[in-house]
N, C-alpha and C positions, 0 to 999 in steps of 0.2 A: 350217853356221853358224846358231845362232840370229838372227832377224831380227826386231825388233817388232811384233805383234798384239796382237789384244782393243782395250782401253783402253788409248790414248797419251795424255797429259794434257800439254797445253803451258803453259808458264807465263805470266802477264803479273800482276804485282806491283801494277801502276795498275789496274786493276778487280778484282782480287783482294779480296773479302768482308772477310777479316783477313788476318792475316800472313801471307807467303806460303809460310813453313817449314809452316805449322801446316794451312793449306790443300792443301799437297802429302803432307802427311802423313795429310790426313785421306782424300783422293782415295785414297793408295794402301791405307788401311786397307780402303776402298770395292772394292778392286778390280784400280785402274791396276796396270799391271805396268811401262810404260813410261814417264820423264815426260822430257819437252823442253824443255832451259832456255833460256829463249830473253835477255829483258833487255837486247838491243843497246846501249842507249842508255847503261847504265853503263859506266864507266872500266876498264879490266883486272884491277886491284886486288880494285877492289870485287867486279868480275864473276865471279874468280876464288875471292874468299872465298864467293860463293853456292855456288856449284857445290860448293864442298869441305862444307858445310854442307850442302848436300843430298845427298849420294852416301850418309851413312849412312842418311836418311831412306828413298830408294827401294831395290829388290831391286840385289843386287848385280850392276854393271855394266851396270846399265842407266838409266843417266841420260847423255841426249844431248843433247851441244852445239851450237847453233844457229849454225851460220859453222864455218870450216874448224880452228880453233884447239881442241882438246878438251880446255885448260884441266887439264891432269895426269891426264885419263880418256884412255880408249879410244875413244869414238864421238861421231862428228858429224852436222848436218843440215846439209846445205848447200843457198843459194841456187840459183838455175839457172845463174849464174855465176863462183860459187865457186869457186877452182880446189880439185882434189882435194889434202888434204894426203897424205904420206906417211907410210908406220909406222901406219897408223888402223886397228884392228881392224875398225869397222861404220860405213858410208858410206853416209848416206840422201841423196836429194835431193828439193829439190821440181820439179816435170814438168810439164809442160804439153803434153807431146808431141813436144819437138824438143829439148829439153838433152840434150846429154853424159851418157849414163849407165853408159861405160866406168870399170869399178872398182867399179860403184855397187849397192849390197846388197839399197835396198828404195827406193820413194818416196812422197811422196805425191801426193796426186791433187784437186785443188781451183779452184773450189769445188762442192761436190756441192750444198751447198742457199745458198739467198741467207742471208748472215750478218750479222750485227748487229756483229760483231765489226769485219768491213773493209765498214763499207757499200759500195754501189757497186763491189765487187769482182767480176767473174763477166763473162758470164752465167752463171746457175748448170749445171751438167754435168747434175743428176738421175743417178741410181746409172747407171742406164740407159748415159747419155753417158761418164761414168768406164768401164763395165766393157767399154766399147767404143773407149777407148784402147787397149785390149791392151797394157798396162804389161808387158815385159819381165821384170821385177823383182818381188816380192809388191807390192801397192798397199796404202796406209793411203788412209780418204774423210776430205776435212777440208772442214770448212765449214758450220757451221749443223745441226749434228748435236748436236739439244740437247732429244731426247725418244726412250724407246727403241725406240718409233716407228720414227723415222729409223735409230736404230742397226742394230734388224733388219730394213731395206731394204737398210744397208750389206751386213751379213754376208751375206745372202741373194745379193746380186749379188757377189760374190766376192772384196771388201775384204779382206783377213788385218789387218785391227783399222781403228777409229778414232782418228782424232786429235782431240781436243777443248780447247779453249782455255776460252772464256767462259762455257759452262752451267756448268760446274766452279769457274772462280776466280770468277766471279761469284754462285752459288748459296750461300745461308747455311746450307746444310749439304752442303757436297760432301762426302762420304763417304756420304751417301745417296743423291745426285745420282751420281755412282762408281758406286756400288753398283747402280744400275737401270741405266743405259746398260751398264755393262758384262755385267749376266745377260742385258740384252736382246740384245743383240749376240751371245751365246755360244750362246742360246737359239737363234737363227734361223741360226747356222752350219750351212752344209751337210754330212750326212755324209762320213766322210772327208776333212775338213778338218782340214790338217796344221800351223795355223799354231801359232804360238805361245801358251803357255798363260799367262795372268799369275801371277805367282812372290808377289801381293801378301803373303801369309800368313806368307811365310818373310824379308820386310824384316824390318832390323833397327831398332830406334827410333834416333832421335840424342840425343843426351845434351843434357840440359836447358843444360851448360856451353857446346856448341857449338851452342846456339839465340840465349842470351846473345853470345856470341860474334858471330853474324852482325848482332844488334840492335843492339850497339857496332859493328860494322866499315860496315855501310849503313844507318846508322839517319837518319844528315843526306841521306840519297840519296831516301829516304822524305817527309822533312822539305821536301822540296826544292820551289822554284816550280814552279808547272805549270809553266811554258816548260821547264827542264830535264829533266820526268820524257816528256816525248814522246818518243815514237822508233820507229822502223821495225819492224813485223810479222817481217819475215824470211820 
């Protein structure tokens, strides 16, 4: 089974630069091979027309859903207490060292550095403390990995990719912000390293009709008070 490495690119809509189709689009031109739609906070409808909206943007079958529901794909991220759904091709979880990770394909590992994204989340692991869980499963480093820098302290300590949330949607040109974390990362891969390559090259674009399309179906989700657009990391 393939299993996510290199660049994972997580979504978040509220600090996203510009829209978040065009922002995902522009990461995987950059590189991502894998991206994680996260968005808890909308309703199913709406959640569900993102996802369908972005499945043509990233490489084929690899856009993962954040919660147990995969939303008419194949792959999920789940909480540490998520229960596993059934029928799911590829079953990430996030670890901290003691979740259930019976069924479970790959996970992540966080937080590897202090992040601006969940202040006050950690303490931070340092690659060090991550590759010294002994993750079971390949580990993605998520946390504050937001120069490629850090990316190649990941790979170097034995990450099979990054996840990265905020350099990305927050960067006003992520496809060149992609573009360096992800060479950096690839760059400092250890020989022999078997993971995962990103398929970025061979995404397909999505039709300017189904970009439209998502801008009519969450556009008042966009629009919306702050108090509504809050909502849980995952």
């Amino acid at each position: 089974m393939v299993t996510p490495g290199g660049l994972v690119v997580l979504t978040d809509r509220r600090s996203a630069a510009g829209p978040l189709v065009e922002v995902v689009r522009a990461a995987v031109r950059g590189g991502a091979g894998w991206v994680v739609l996260r968005e808890k906070d909308l309703g199913y409808a709406e959640r569900a027309t993102l996802a369908r909206i972005l499945r043509p943007v990233v490489p084929p079958g690899r856009l993962i859903v954040a919660g147990p529901d995969p939303l008419g794909g194949s792959a999920v991220h789940l909480a540490g207490t998520d229960p596993r759904p059934a029928s799911v091709a590829l079953v990430g979880r996030s670890w901290h060292g003691s979740e259930d990770l019976s069924g479970v394909d790959y996970v992540t590992v966080s937080p590897v550095y202090p992040t601006s994204s969940k202040p006050g989340y950690g303490p931070a692991l340092g690659v060090t403390g991550a590759a010294e869980m002994r993750a079971p499963v390949p580990w993605l480093a998520l946390g504050g990995i937001d120069s490629g820098a850090r990316a190649g302290e990941c790979a170097a300590g034995g990450a099979a990719g990054i996840a990265v949330m905020g350099a990305v949607m927050r960067s006003p040109d992520p496809e060149r912000t992609a573009r360096e974390l992800s060479a950096a990362f690839t760059a400092a891969r250890p020989a022999g390293f078997q993971g995962c390559v990103a398929a970025s090259e061979t995404a397909p674009t999505a039709s300017r009709v189904g970009v439209a399309g998502f801008q009519r179906g969450v556009a008042r989700v966009e629009a919306a008070p702050t108090a509504s657009r809050v909502g849980g990391t995952g």
